[in-house]
C-alpha positions in Angstrom: 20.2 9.1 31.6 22.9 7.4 33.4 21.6 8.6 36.6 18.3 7.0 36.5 17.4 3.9 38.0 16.7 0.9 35.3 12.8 0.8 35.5 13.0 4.8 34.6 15.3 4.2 31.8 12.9 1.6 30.4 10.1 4.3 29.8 12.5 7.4 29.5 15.4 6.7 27.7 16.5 7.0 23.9 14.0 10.0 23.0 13.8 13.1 24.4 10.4 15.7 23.4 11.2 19.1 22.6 9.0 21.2 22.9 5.5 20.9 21.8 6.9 17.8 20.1 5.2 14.2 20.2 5.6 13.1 23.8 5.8 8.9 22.2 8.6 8.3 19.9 7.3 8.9 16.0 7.6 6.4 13.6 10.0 7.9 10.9 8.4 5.9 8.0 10.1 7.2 4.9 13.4 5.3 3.6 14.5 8.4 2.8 15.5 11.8 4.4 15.9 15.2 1.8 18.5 18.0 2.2 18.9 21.2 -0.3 22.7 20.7 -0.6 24.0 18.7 -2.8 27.3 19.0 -0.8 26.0 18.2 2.5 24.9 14.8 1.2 28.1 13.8 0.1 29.5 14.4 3.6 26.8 12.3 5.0 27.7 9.0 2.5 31.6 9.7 3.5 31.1 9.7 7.1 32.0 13.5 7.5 28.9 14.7 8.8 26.0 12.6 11.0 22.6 12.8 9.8 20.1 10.5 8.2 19.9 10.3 4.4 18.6 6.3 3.9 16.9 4.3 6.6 19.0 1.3 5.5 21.9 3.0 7.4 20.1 5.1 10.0 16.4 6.0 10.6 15.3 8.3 13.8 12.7 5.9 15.2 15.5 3.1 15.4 18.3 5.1 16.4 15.9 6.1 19.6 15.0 2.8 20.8 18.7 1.3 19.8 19.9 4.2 22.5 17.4 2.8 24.9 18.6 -0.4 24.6 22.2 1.3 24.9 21.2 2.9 27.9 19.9 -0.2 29.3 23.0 -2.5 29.3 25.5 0.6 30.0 26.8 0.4 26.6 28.9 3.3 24.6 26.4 2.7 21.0 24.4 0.5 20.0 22.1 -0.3 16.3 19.2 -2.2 15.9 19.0 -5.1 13.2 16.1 -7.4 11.4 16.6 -10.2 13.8 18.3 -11.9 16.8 20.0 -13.9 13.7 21.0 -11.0 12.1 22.8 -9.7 15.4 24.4 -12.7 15.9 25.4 -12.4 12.5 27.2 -9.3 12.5 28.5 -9.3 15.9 30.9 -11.9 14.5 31.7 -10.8 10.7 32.3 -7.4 11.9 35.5 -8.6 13.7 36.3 -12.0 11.7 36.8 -12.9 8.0 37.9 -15.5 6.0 40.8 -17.8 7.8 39.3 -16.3 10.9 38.4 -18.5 14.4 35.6 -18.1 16.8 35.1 -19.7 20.3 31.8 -20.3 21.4 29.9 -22.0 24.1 28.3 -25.6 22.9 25.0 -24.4 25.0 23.8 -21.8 22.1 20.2 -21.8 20.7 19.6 -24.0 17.6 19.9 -21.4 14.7 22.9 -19.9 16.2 24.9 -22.9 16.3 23.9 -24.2 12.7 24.9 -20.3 12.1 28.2 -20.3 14.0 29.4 -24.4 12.5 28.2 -24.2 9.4 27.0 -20.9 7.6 30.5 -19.3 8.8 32.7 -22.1 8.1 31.4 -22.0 4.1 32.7 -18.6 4.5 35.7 -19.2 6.0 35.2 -18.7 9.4 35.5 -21.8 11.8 34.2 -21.8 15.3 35.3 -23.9 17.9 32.6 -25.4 20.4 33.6 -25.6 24.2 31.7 -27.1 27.4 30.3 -23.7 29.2 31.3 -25.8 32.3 35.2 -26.6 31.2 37.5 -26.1 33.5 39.5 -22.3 32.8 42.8 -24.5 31.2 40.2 -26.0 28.9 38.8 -22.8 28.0 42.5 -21.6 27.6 43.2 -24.4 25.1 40.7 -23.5 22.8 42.6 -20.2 21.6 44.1 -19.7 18.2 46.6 -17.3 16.8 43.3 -16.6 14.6 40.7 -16.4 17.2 38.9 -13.3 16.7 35.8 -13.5 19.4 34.6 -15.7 22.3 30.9 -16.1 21.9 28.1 -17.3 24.9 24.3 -16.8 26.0 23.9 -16.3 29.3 21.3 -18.4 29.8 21.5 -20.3 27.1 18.3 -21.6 25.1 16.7 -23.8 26.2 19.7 -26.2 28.0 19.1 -23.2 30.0 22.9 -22.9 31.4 23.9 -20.3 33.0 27.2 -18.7 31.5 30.1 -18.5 34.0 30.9 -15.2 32.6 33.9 -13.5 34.3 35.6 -16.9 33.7 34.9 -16.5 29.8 35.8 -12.6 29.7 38.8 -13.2 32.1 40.0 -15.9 28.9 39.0 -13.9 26.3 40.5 -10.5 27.4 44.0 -12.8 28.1 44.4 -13.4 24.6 43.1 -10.1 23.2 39.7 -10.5 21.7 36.1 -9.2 22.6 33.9 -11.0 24.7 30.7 -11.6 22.8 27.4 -12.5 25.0 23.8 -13.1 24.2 21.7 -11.8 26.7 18.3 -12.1 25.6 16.6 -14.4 28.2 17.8 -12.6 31.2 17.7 -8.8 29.5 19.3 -5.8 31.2 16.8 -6.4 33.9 18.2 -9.1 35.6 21.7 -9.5 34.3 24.1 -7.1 32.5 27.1 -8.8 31.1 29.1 -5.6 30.5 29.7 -5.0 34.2 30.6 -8.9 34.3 33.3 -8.1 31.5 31.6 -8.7 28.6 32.9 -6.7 25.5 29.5 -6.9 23.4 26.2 -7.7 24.2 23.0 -8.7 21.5 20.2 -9.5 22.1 17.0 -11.2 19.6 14.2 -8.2 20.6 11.6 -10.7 19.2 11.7 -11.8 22.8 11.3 -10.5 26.2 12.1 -6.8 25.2 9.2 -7.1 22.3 7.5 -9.2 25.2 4.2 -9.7 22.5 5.4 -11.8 19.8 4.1 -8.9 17.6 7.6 -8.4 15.6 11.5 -9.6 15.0 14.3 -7.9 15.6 17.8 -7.6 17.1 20.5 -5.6 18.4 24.0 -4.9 19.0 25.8 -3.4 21.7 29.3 -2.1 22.3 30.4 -1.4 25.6 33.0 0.4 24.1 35.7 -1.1 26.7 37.9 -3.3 24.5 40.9 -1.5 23.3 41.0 -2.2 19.4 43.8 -0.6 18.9 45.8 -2.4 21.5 45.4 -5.2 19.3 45.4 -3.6 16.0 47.1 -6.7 14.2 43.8 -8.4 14.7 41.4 -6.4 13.8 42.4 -4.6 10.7 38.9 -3.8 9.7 38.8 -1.3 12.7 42.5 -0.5 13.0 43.4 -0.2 9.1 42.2 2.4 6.3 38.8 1.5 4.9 39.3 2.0 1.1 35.4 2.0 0.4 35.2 5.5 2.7 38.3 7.1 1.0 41.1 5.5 3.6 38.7 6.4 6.8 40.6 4.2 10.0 37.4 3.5 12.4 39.1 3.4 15.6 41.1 7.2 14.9 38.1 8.6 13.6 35.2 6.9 16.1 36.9 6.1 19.0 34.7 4.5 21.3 31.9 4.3 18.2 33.8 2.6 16.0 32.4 -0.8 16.6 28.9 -0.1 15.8 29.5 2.7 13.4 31.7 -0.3 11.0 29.0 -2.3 11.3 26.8 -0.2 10.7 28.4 2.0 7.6 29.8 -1.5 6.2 27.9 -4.9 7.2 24.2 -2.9 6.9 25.4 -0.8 3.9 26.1 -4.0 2.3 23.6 -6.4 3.5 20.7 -4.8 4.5 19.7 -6.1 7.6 17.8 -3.3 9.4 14.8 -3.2 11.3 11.4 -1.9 10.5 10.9 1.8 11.8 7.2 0.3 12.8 8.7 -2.7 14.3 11.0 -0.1 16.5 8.4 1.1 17.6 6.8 -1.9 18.8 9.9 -2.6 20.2 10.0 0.7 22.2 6.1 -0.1 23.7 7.6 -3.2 24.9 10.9 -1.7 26.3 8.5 0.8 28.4 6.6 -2.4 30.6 9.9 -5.0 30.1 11.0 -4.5 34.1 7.6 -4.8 35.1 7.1 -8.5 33.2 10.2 -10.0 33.6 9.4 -10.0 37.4 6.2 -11.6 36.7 8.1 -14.0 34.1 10.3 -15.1 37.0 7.7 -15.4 39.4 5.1 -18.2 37.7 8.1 -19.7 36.1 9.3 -20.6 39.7 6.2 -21.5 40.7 5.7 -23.8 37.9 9.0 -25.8 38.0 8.4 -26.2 41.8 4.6 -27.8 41.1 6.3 -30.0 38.3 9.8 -31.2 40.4 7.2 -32.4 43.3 5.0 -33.9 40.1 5.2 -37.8 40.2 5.2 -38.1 36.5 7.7 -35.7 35.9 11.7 -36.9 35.6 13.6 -33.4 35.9 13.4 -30.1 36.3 15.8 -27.2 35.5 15.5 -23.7 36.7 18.2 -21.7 37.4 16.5 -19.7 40.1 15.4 -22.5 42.1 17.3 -24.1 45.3 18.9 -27.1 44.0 19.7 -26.4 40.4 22.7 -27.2 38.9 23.4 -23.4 37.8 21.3 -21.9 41.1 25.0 -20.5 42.6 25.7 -18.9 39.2 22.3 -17.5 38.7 22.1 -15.9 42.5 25.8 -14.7 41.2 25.5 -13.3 38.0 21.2 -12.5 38.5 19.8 -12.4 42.0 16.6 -10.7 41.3 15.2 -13.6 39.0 17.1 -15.6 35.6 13.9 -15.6 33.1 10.7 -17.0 32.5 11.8 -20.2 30.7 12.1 -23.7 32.4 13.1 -27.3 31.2 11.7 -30.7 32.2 11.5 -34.2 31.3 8.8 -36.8 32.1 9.9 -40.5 33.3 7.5 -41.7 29.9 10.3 -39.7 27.9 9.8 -38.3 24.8 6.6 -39.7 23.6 5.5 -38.9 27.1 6.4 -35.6 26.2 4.1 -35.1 23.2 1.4 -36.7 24.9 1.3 -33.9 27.6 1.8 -31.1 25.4 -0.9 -32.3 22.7 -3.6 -31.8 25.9 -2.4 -28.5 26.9 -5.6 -25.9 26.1 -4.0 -22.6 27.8 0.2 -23.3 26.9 0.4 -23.2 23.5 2.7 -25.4 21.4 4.5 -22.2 19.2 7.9 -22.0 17.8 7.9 -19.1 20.0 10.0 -18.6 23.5 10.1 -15.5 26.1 6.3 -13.8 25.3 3.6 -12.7 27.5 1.8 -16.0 26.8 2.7 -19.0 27.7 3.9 -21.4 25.9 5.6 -24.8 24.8 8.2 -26.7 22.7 10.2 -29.9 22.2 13.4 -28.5 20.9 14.7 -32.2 19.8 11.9 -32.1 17.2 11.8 -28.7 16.2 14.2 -25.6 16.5 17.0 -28.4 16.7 15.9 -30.2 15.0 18.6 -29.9 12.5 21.5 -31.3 15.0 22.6 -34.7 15.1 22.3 -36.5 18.4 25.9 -35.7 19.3 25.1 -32.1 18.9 21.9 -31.9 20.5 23.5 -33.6 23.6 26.8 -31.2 24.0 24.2 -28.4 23.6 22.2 -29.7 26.5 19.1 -31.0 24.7 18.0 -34.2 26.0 15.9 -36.0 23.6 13.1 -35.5 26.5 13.3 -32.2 27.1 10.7 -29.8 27.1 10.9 -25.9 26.9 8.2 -24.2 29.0 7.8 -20.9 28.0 5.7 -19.1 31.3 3.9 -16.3 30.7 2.5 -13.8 33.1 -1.0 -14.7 33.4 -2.4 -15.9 36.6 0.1 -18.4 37.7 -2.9 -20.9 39.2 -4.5 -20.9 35.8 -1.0 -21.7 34.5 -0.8 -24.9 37.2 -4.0 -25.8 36.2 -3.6 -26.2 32.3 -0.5 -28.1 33.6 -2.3 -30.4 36.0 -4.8 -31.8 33.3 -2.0 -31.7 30.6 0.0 -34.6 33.1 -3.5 -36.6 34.1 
């Protein structure tokens, strides 16, 4: 549907009726698919034939909204995974192993940095942290003989920087590995990092693409743009026979595929990661209303950060889409029409300040949650990062102050108003 505008691909794309078939996507609830040939389902487990034969691998509803998602970013393939840990997961251990390195941005949501400097280095893998603001030399310094990826959000949660991303794809294509990006805050509706140079994008669907905190998920997409073979030496997994499919080379039999089709074929095979067919198609009924609520996301969050930066109580306030911020030339760069619904601030009482406000909040909610339809609140320092040591929490960008504010789209003066009493 590459012809469509982005607000048309959000209903239309992925599935396609036949006739007399369901006009909404089914949910293919059966973890298994049955064929009469004993031959053809040995074709399907050596990667001879496409079809679907165990939902672990590959089920109809998810392959759908995965294409959606695909279709949204301008991607070549992409698959759909249990969580936005899951695809942060395997966007990396598809490319790196053992004695591998990783570069990543220091502004990264909690989980994926305890993910990134710790899970992966007991597996071998270390990751290298780096100020999204260094200077391009800095950046350039960071590189290994080893590195395998270069890893960023771009806005990252909740420091809520905005990723300089053509400087990070310019370094990462110089030394001949993928550009990895998160881009669940801003979504395909306001930013798409592929026509900025990214290589892959993921995204946790639990957020602004569900939109309803009703289910987790994730996914993966390839652009299809990096050249693997180019730099076959690094990335034997695509470039070199795969024993466990009887010598199959990914990137001579896939081409442009071969990315999602290892992961999926391999890293799923193996560890099982996939998303519910009924959480798909959640997913999907959030997909079909996402460019209509991420304008309302960036409307009330705007309005809210402007009530609380003229607020006498309140210290700071970040917001990449309003005049002044530190990342407001990035954000009009990289996402014009709007960053996301999420803002930061700090009150001049500081942290216990903090708690006092949000305990008297009746509307915002105080939920581990971020990027819903309601809104909502969090003090990160206390609770998703609340595994980081002080050192960490400030290269991330977490001030021991800040609060996340999470604005949903309901009327934004009932929003101001919760606020208002909340800082009395």
């Amino acid at each position: 549907m590459t012809d469509f505008r982005i607000e048309t691909k959000c209903i239309q794309s992925g599935y396609e009726p036949g006739n007399g078939e369901p006009r909404v996507l089914p949910i293919y609830q059966s973890t298994t698919f049955r064929y009469t040939s004993s031959e053809q389902m040995g074709r399907l487990f050596d990667l001879e034939e496409s079809g679907y034969f165990y939902t672990r691998l590959q089920n109809p509803t998810n392959d759908a909204v995965a294409a959606k998602i695909c279709d949204l970013e301008g991607g070549a393939a992409a698959m759909l995974t249990s969580s936005g840990q899951a695809a942060s997961f395997y966007s990396i251990m598809n490319l790196a192993q053992a004695g591998d390195h990783i570069i990543c941005s220091s502004a990264l949501y909690g989980g994926t940095y305890n993910l990134y400097a710790h899970t992966l280095k007991k597996m071998g893998v270390e990751a290298t942290f780096v100020d999204p603001d260094c200077t391009e030399e800095e950046l350039n310094n960071a590189f290994r003989e080893n590195t395998k990826a270069v890893f960023g959000e771009t806005i990252a949660n909740p420091a809520l920087v905005v990723l300089d991303l053509e400087k990070f794809a310019a370094a990462a294509h110089k030394h001949g590995v993928p550009f990895i990006v998160d881009n669940t805050f801003a979504t395909p509706i306001n930013c798409r990092p592929i026509e900025w140079g990214a290589d892959i994008v993921i995204h946790s669907t639990t957020k602004y693409m569900d939109g309803h905190a009703s289910c987790v998920g994730g996914a993966i997409v390839d652009s299809g743009n990096f050249d693997w073979e180019a730099h076959k030496e690094k990335f034997p997994g695509l470039t070199t026979p795969d024993e466990t499919y009887h010598g199959i080379v990914y990137t001579q039999k896939f081409g442009k595929l071969a990315y999602i089709t290892k992961a999926t074929a391999q890293l799923m095979r193996d560890l099982g990661s996939i998303q519910s067919p009924q959480n798909a198609f959640l997913l999907n009924l959030g997909l079909e209303t996402l460019h209509l609520r991420m304008a309302r996301h960036c409307e009330n969050a705007l309005a809210v950060a402007e009530y609380l930066k003229n607020h006498e109580k309140v210290a700071w306030v970040s917001c990449p889409s309003m005049p002044g911020d530190k990342y407001y030339d990035l954000a009009q760069k990289y996402m014009p029409g709007g960053s996301c619904g999420v803002i930061t601030f700090g009150l001049k009482g500081g942290r216990a300040a903090a708690v006092e406000m949000m305990d008297k909040l009746k509307l915002v909610a105080i939920v581990t949650h971020v990027a819903d339809a309601r809104s909502c609140v969090l003090h990160p320092a206390s609770h998703t990062h609340r595994q980081m040591n002080e050192q960490e929490l400030m290269e991330a960008g977490v001030q021991p102050d800040l609060i996340r504010f999470s604005v949903g789209i309901e009327n934004i003066n009932d929003i101001i108003a919760d606020v208002r009493q909340a800082l009395l």
